[in-house]
C-alpha positions in Angstrom: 0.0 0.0 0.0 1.2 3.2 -1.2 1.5 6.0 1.7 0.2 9.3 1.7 2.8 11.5 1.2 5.5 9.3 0.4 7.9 9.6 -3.0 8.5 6.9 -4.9 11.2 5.9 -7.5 11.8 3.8 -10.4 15.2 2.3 -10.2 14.6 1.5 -14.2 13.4 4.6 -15.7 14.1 7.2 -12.3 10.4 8.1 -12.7 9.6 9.8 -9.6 5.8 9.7 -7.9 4.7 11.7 -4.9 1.3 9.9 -3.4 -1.5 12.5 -2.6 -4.0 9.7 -1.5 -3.2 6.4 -0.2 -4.7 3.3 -1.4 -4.0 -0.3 -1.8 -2.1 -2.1 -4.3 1.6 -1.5 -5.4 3.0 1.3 -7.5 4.7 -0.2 -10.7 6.5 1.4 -13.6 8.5 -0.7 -15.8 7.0 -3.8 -14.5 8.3 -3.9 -11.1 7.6 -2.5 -7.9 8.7 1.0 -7.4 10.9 1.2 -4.1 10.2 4.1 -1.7 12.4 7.1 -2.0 14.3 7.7 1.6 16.6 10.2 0.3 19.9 8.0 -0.8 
């Protein structure tokens, strides 16, 4: 589940997603998972 307010990343394609309401399921670009951006 995708968390409000959280950024998101591609590791693929670097596209970058900021979530402005949460909801279930899994972000995916590229056909994988995106991984949540910490700042690294």
């Amino acid at each position: 589940m995708a968390k409000e307010g959280a950024t998101y990343v591609c590791d693929i394609c670097q596209q970058v997603v900021v979530v402005q309401k949460a909801g279930a399921g899994t972000l995916v670009c590229c056909n994988q998972p995106m991984r949540e951006y910490t700042g690294d």
